[in-house]
N, C-alpha and C positions, 0 to 999 in steps of 0.2 A: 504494500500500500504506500503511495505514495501523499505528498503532504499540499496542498495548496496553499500559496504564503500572497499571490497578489491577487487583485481584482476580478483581473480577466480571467484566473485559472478557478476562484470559485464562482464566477457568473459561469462560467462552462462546466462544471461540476453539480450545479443546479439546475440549468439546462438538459445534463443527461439525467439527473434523476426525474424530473419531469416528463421527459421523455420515456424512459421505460415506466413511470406510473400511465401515462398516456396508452402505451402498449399493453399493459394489463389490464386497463379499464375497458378497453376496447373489445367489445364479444359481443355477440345476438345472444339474443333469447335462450337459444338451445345451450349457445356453450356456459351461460349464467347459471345456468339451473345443474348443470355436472356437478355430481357428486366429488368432493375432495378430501382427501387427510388434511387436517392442520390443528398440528399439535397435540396430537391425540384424539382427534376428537373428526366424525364426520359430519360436512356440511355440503352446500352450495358452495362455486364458486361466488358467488355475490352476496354472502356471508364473508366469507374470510375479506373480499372487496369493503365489506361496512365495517367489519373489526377493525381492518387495516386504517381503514379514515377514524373513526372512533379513537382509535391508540394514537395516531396523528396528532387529534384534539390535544387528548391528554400529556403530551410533548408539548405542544403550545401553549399549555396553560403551564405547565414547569417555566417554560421562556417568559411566560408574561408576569410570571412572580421573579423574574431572577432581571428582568428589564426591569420592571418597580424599585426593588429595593435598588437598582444603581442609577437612578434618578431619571431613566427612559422612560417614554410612552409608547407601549407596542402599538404594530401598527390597526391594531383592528379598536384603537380609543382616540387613534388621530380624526375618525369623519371623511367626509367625500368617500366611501368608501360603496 
């Protein structure tokens, strides 16, 4: 693993993970509804899809307690949004 130290390497680093979240969101109907393992446990694919954002959430609200205490406003208390 390598380390991202300027700008441009994490805009492009964010860019690909956006990218393959895009790739995995992307399925019809048929492929939503397959059957999956994750993590012990069988589901939908568009289960494991709503955990995945759900867990997301809960990584953001860690960021938006740890932007508070060092005197930021995340960005979902700026507005225009």
């Amino acid at each position: 693993m390598f380390q991202r130290t300027t700008k441009a390497g994490l805009v492009e680093a964010i860019n690909m993970g956006f990218g393959a979240c895009e790739a995995a969101y992307a399925m019809d109907d048929g492929t939503a509804m397959e059957e999956v393992e994750f993590f012990g446990n069988t589901g939908t694919r568009l289960w494991v899809l709503a955990f995945n954002l759900t867990h997301n959430w809960e990584h953001y609200g860690n960021l938006v307690t740890y932007m508070r205490a060092n005197g930021m406003v995340p960005p979902s208390s700026q507005g225009g949004m």
